[in-house]
N, C-alpha and C positions, 0 to 999 in steps of 0.2 A: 864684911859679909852681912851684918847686920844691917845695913844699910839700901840692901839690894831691895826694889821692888819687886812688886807680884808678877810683872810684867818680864823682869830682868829676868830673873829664876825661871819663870816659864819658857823664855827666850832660850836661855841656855838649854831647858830639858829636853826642848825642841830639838835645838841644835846636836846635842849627844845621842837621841833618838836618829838621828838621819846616820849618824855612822854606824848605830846599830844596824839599822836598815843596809845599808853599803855591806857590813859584815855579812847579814841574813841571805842577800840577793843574793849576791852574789856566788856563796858557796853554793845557795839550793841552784842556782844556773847550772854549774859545772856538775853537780852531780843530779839534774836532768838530761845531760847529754853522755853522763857514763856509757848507757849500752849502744848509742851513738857511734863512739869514739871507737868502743870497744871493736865494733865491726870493720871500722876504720881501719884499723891498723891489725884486724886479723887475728886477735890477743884472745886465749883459751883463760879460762878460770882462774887457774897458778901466774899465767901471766899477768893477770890484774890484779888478784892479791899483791905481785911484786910491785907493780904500778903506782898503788894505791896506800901502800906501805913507806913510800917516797915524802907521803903528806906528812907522817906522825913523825917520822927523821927528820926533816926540816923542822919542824917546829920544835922537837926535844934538841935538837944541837943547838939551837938559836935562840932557845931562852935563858941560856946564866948570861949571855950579851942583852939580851930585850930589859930583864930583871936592872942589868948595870945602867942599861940608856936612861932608862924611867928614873934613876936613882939621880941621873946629871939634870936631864933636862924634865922642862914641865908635860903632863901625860899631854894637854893638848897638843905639844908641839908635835910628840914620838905617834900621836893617832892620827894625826893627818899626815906623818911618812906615811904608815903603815896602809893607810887608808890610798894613797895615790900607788904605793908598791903594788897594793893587792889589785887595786886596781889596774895596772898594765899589763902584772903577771897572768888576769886574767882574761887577757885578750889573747895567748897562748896558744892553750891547749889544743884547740883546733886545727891548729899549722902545725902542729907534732906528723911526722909523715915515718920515724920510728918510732919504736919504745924506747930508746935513749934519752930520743929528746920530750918524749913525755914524764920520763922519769924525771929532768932535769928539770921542768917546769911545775913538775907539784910540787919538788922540794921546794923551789922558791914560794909558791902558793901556802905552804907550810908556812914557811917563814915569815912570811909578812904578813898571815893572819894571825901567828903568835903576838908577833907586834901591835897589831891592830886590836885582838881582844882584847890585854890586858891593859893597855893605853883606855882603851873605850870603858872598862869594864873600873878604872882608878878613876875617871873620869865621873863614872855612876856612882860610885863612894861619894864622893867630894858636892856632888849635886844633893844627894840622898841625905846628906846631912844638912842642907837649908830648909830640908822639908822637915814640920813633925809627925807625917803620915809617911807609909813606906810607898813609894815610888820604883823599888827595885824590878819588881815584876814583874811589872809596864813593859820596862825596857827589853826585857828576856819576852815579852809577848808580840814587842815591835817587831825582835829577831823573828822570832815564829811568822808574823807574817809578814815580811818578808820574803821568809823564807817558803808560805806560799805562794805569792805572788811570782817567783824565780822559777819553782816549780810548773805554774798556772802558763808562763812565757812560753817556760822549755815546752809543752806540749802543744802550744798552738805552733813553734817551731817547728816540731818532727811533722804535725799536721800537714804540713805546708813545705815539708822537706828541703827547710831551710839549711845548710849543713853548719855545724856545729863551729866552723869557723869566723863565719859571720854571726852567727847569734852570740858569740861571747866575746868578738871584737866589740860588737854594739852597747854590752852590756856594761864591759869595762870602762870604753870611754865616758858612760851614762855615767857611774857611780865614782869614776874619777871630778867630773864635772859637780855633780851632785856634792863632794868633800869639799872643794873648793869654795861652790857656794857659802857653803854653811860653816866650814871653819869660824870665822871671823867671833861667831857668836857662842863658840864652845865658853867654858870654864875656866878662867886663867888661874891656874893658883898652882902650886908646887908642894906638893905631897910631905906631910912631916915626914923628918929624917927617922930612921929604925938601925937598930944596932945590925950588923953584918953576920946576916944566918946563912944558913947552907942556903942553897938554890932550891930543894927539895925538902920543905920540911914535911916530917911523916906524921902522922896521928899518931895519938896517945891511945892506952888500951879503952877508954872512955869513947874518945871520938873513931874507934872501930869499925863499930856496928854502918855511922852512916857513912864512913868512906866503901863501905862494901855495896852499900844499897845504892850509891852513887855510880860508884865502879859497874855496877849491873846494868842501872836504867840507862849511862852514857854508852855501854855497848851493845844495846837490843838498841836504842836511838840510832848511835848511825850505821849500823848495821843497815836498816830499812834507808837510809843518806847512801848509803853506797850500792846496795845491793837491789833494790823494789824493784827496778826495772829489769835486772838480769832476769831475777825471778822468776816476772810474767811472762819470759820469755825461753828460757829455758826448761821451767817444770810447768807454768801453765800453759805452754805455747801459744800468746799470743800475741797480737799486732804491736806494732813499736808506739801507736796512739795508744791503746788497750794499757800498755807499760807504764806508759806518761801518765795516763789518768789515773793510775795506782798512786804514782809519786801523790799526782795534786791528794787523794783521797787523806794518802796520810799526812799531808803538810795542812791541809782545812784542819782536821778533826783535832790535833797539836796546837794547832792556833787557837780553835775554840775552847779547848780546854783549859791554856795556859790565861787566855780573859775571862773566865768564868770560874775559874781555882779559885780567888778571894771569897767568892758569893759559897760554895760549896764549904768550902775550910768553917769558917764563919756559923755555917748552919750544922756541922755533924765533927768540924775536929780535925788535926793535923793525922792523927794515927789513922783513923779511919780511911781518909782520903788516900793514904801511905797504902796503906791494903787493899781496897779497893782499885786501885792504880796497876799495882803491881799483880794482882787479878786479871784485871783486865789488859795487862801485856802477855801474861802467859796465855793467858784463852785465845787471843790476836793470834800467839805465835804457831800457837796447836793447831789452830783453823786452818791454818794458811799451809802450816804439813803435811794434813789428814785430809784437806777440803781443796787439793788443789786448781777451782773454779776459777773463773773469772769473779762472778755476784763472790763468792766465800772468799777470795781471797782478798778481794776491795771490804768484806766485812772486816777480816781479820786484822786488815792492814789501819780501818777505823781506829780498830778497838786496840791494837797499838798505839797509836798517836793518839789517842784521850790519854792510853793508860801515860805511855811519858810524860806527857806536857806538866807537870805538876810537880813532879819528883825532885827531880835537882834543885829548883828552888823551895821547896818547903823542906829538904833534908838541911838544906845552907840555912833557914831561916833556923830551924831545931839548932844545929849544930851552931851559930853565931850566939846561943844562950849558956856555954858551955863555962862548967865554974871550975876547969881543969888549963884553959888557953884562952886567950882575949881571943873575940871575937875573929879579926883578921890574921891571926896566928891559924885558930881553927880552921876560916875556909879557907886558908893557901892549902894547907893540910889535905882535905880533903878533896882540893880540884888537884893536886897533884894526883893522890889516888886515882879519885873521878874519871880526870882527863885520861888516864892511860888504858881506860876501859872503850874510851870514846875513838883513841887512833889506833889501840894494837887488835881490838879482836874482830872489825872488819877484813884485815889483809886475812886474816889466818880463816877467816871465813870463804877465801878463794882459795883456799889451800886445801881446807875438806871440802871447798865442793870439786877440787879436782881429784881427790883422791876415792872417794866418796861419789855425792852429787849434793846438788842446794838445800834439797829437801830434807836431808839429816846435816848438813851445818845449821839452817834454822833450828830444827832439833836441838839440836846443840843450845844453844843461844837464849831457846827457849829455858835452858836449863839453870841462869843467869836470873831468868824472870821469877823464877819457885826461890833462886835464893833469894831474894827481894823479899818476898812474900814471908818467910824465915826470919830475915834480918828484922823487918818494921815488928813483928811481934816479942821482940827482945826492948822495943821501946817503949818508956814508961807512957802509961795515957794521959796524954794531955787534953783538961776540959775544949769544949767547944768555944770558941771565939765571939765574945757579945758584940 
């Protein structure tokens, strides 16, 4: 390791960067064409809850197997499976002609982006450690945009009333392609061995607080991943372009915030930033309740995606200083929390808008964002960063 160039390391960060990208795109694709799909197949509120609820079961059945593969082979090998899986399963969804077989294609999209994140994401460990500067939130800013650019696609697609079949056949074999390339030049190395813990390990009453803030900010996040386009079209009623340009609005605004987080932290502080954030998710989510415009709800939807973009990595960066768990004890800890705020309280989000309507499940969600706001001020103040 010591031996690598400036060149080598850069090589590789590159190359783990493109599967972040592959990861980013290609999710934000598929859920650019949600209310798409949605009309597709005919599917009310409670049926896309169910639909959509297919994703987070795949990935929680398939990770004590994902957790064992990483444990045999090296991450790069298991991130370019994961990375060619995700990529085919994502030429799918568009040929879905029931809800059967959509169901049975997100699970698989579940599963193979289980594989691919944690692969990718052991992958950013093992690089992040030849640097002496953090590198970490680079990567999570690559996903971000990515994850607008998939966004930015899916609407010049509806623009242009591409059907949803072709745009995510094209996308898939792009980022199938794209893994291929860039393999070659990933991270070779094999992860030290760790004694054999549960699949799930839980937080301690110390690391608490930020597995809840995490839990909050990962389900007002994809919440607006699954739901922004119903939205606009169910309570603001409009256009399916009108819908898309919401997606782009809040995937720009999360990108910008997630490359400009270091400079902000730097000048006013991790808590501040923590509050602020989380402010500005609940004021996002009120707007878009109480305002339900077109102009107020692209505001609302802004000011969600500034408020996320920061959270989860400066709750991980807090919580990896923890004098209670090592560092990677802590944040398995907390993405287990985390993540189950990320897959389960979108489906149940179609669940009250069917019982209900959208505009008091965002309510809801909204409710999420105040605990946030609750949570960061239970944390100690940490000076501002010179």
């Amino acid at each position: 390791m010591d031996q690598l160039t400036a060149a080598g390391k850069s090589k590789m960060r590159i190359a783990n960067s493109v599967f972040f990208f592959v990861s980013g795109f290609g999710y934000s694709s598929w859920a650019s064409r949600i209310p798409s799909i949605k009309h597709q197949l005919n599917l009310n509120e409670a049926q896309l809850g169910v639909v959509l609820f297919a994703m987070p079961v795949g990935l929680m059945l398939t990770m004590p197997l994902t957790a064992k593969m990483i444990k045999y082979f090296s991450s790069r090998v298991m991130m370019l499976i994961g990375a060619l899986a995700f990529s085919i399963v994502l030429c799918l969804p568009g040929f879905a002609a029931y809800m059967w077989q959509l169901i049975v294609v997100l699970f698989f999209i579940g599963s193979t982006r289980n594989i691919l994140g944690l692969s990718m994401n052991s992958q950013a460990v093992g690089i992040q450690a030849l640097y002496d500067k953090s590198i970490m939130v680079t990567f999570h800013g690559i996903w971000s945009l990515a994850g607008f650019g998939g966004a930015a696609v899916g609407y010049v697609m509806v623009l242009f009333n591409v059907a949803p079949s072709y745009h995510l056949l094209f996308v898939g074999v792009a980022m199938l392609v794209l893994s291929v390339i860039f393999y070659p030049s990933t991270y070779d190395y094999q992860p030290a061995e760790t004694p054999n813990k549960s699949v799930f390990s839980m937080p301690d009453k110390h690391l608490l607080k930020f597995s809840l803030i995490c839990f909050a900010s990962m389900a007002c996040e994809n919440t607006l991943y699954d739901w922004s386009g119903v939205y606009f079209e169910k309570v603001v009623h409009a256009t399916k372009s009108f819908a898309e340009a919401g997606f782009v609005v809040y995937m720009v605004t999360m990108t910008i915030g997630r490359f400009a987080g270091d400079r902000v932290v730097s000048a006013i502080g991790i808590k501040k930033v923590l509050t602020y954030s989380s402010a500005l998710v609940l004021s996002g989510l009120l707007v878009s309740v109480f305002l339900p415009y077109t102009l107020t709800v692209y505001l609302g939807y802004a000011m969600i995606g500034m408020g996320v973009s920061c959270i989860v990595p400066l709750v991980f960066s807090m919580a990896g200083k923890s004098k209670t768990m090592n560092s990677s004890q802590a944040l398995a800890a907390i993405s287990t929390v985390g993540y189950l705020g990320f897959v389960i309280i979108p489906p149940i989000v179609g669940f009250i808008a069917q019982i209900a309507n959208l505009q008091i499940a965002f309510f809801v969600v909204a409710a999420f964002a105040a605990m946030m706001i609750w949570m960061v001020r239970k944390i100690e103040d940490e000076p501002a960063v010179s």
